[in-house]
C-alpha atoms as one frame of an Amber mdcrd trajectory, in Angstrom:
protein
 -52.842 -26.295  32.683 -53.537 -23.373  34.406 -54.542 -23.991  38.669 -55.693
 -20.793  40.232 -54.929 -20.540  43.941 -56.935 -23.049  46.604 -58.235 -24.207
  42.824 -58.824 -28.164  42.869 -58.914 -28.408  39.741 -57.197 -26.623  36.527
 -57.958 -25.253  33.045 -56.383 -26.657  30.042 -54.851 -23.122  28.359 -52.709
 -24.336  25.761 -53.227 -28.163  23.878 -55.124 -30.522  25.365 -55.889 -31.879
  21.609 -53.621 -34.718  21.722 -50.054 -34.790  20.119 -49.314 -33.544  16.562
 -49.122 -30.285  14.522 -52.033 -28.876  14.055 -52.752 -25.641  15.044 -54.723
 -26.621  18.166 -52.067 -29.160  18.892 -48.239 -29.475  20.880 -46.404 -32.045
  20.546 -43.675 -32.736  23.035 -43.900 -29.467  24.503 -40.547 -29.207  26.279
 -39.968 -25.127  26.830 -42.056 -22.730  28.065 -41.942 -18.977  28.368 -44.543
 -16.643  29.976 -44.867 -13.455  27.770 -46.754 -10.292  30.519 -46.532  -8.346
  27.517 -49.115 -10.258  25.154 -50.364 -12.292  27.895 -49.325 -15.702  25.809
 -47.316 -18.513  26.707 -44.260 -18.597  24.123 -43.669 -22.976  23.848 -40.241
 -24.808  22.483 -42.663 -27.439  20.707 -39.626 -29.833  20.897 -41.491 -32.745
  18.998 -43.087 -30.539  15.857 -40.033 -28.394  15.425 -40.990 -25.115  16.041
 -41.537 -22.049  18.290 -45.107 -21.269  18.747 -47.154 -18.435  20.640 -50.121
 -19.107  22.324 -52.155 -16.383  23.733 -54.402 -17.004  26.957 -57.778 -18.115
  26.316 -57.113 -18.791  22.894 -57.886 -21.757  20.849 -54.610 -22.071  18.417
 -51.141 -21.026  18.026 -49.303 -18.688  16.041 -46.381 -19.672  14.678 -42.766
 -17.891  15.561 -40.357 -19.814  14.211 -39.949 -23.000  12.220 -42.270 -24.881
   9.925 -46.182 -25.562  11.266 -46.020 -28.858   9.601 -43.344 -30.678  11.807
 -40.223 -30.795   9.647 -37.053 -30.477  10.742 -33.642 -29.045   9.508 -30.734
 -26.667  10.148 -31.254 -24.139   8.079 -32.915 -20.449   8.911 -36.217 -21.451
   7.985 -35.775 -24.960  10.043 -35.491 -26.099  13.618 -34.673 -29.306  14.816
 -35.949 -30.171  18.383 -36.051 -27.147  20.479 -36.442 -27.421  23.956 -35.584
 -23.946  25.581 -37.036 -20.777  24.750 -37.102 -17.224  26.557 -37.830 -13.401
  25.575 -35.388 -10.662  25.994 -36.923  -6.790  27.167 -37.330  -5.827  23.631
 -39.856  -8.993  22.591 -36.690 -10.976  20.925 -37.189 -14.587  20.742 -33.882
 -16.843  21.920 -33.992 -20.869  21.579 -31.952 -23.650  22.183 -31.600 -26.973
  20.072 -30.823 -29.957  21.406 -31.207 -32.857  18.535
């Protein structure tokens, strides 16, 4: 949700499609990261397993890291429940796991 200042009410910028892991879906978003540069939100989507961007005013996500369709693992391909995420100067992506 976005609230603008003196705002009473807010604007739904990123989900808002109920849980799962589609592409206009979070599910269990649990980290969030404001990206200036590409004027996104960059989300630990703790409960789909994966690291997605999603751009203002946009209507789906890209996705960073991890697998789109929810599954989970420890290898490089695979996350499993992340639930931090920030950006370094140079646009590099760090997470944390937690499961």
């Amino acid at each position: 949700m976005q609230y603008l200042s003196g705002a009473s009410s807010g604007t739904v910028i990123a989900g808002g499609n109920g849980p799962g892991t589609g592409s206009t879906q979070l599910n269990g978003p649990f980290g969030i990261y404001f990206d200036s540069v590409s004027n996104s939100l960059v989300i630990a989507n703790r409960g789909a397993n994966n690291i997605v961007r999603w751009v203002i005013g946009a209507s789906t996500w890209t996705l960073l890291a991890g697998n789109s369709g929810g599954l989970s693992g420890s290898s490089s391909t695979l996350l499993n429940g992340p639930c931090s995420v920030t950006l370094d100067s140079m646009g590099n992506i760090f997470f944390l796991l937690s499961k």
